[in-house]
C-alpha positions as CSV (number, residue, x, y, z in Angstrom):
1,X,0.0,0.0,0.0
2,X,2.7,2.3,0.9
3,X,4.5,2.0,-2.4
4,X,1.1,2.7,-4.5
5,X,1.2,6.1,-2.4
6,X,4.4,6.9,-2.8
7,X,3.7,6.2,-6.4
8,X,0.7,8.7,-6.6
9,X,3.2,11.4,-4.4
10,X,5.5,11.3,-7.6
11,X,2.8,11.3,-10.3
12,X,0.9,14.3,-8.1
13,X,4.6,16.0,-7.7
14,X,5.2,15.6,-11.2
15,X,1.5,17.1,-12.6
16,X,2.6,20.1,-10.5
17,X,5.2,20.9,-12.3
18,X,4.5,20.3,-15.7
19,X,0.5,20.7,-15.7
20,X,1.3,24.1,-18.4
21,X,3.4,22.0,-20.7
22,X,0.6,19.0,-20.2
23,X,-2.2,21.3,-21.1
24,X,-0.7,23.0,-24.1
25,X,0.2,20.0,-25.7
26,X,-3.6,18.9,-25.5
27,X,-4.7,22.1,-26.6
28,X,-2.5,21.8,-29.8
29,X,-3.7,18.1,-30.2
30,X,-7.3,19.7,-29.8
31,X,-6.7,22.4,-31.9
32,X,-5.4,20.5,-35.0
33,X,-7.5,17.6,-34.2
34,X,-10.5,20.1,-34.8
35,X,-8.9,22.1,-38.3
36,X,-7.7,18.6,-40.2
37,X,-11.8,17.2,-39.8
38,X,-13.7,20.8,-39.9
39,X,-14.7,20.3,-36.7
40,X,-15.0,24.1,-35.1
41,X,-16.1,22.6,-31.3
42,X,-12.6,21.1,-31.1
43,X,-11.3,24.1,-32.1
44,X,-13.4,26.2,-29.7
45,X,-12.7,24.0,-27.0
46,X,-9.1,23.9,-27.3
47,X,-9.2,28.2,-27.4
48,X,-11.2,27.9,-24.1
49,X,-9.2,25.2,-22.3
50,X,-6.2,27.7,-23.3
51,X,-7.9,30.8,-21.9
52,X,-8.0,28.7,-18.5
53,X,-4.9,27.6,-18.6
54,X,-3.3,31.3,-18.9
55,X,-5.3,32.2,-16.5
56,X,-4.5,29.1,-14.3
57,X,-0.8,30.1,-14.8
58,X,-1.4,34.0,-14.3
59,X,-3.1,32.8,-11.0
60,X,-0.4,30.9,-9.6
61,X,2.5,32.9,-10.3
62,X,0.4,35.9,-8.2
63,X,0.2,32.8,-5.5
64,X,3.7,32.3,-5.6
65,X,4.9,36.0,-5.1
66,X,2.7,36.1,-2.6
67,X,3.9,33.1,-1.2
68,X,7.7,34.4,-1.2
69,X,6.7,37.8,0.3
70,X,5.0,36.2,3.2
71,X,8.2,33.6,3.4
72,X,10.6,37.0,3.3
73,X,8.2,38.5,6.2
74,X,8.4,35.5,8.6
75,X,12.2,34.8,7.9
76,X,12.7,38.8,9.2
77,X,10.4,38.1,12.1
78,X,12.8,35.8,13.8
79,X,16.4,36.3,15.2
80,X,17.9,33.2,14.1
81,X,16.4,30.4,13.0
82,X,16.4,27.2,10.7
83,X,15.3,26.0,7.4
84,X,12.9,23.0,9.1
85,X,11.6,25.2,11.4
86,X,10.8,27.4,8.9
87,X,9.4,24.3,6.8
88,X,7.0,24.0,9.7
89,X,6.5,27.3,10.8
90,X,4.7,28.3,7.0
91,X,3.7,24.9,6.2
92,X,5.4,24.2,3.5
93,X,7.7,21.3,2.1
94,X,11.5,21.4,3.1
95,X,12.5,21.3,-0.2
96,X,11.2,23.9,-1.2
97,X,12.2,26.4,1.6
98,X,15.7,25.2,1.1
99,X,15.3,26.3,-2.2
100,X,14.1,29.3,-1.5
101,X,16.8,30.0,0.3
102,X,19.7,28.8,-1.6
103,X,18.2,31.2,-4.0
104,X,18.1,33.9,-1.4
105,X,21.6,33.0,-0.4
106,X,22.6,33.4,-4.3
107,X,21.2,36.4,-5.1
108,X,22.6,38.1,-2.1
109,X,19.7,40.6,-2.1
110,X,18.5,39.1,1.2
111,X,19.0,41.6,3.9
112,X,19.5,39.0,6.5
113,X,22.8,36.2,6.3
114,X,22.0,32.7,5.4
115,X,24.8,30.1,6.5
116,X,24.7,26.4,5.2
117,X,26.1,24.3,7.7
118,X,26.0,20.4,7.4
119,X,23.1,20.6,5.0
120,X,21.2,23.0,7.1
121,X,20.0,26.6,6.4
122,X,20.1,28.6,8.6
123,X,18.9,32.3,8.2
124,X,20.0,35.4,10.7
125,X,17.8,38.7,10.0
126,X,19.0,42.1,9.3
127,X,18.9,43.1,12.9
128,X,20.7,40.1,13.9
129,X,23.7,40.9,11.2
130,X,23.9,44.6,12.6
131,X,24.7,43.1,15.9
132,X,27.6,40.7,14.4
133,X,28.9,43.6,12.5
134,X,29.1,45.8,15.6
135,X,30.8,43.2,17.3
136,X,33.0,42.3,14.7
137,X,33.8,46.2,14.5
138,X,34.1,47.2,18.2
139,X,35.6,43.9,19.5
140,X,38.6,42.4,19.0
141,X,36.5,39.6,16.9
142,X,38.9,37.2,15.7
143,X,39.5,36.8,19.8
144,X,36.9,37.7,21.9
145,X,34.2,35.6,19.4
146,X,33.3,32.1,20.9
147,X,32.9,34.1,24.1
148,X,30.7,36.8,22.6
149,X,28.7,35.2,20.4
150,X,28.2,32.0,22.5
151,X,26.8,33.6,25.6
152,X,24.9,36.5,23.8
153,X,23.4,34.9,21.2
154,X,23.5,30.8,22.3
155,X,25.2,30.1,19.0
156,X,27.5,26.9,18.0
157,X,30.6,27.0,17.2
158,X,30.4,25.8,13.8
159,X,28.1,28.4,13.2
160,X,30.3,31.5,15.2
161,X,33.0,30.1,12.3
162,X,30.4,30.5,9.2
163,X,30.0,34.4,10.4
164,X,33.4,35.2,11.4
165,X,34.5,33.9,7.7
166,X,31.2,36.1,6.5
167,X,32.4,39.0,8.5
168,X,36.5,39.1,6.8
169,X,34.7,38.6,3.3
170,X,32.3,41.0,3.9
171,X,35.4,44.0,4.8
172,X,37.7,42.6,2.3
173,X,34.7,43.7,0.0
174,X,34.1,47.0,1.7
């Protein structure tokens, strides 16, 4: 039973994805179908089953912006936090938020920092990377940093290294 759902998961995860390509194609077939044998209600059909599928696709790229806005919103409204508790904090897949944020994280237009330690995302919001860039500025960072950032902020140690290296890129690019 299990495999038959896991089955249906990939043909369901697959329809998502291609459902505009799907749809054209049978609109073509429709549309063709319809001017070889004179038959206008296949060709009707076809323009109408197109119509719906713009709109379909007008409609969910609106959802989608929508969707990332809201995603950009909650990632700002926390300190620190990961990419499966983001997963569950929006309800959405994990793959997907991880590729949300690998996207963020390449287009380095997010105003937060996103590390990727051991497979795991984790964002920082803007307010967050002011603090580190204080500290980085006023402290002797390169020192003083596992003791900083370990008591103020209940970071691990991995993690303290992923800013630091952030930090020297960051004023070598300055």
């Amino acid at each position: 039973m299990s495999a038959f759902l896991e089955t249906l998961k990939r043909v369901w995860h697959y329809l998502k994805r291609s459902w505009f390509v799907i749809t054209i194609v049978l609109v073509l077939i429709l549309f063709f179908v319809g001017k070889l044998e004179e038959i206008s209600s296949l060709m009707i059909t076809s323009i109408v089953i197109l119509s719906l599928t713009i709109a379909g696709l007008i409609l969910q790229i609106i959802v989608t912006i929508l969707k990332f806005r809201s995603f950009k919103t909650y990632l700002e409204s926390h300190k620190r936090i990961d990419d499966t508790s983001i997963a569950q904090g929006i309800d959405n897949e994990l793959v997907t938020v991880r590729r949300q944020l690998s996207e963020l994280m390449k287009d380095k237009k997010c105003p937060g920092m996103i590390i990727l330690l051991k497979n795991t995302y984790i964002y920082y919001n803007s307010k967050m990377v002011e603090t580190f860039n204080k500290l980085y500025k006023e402290a002797n960072f390169k020192e003083n940093v596992y003791s900083l950032l370990s008591k103020q902020f209940d970071l691990y140690k991995n993690e303290i290294q992923e800013i630091q290296k952030r930090m020297e890129q960051q004023e070598k690019s300055d």
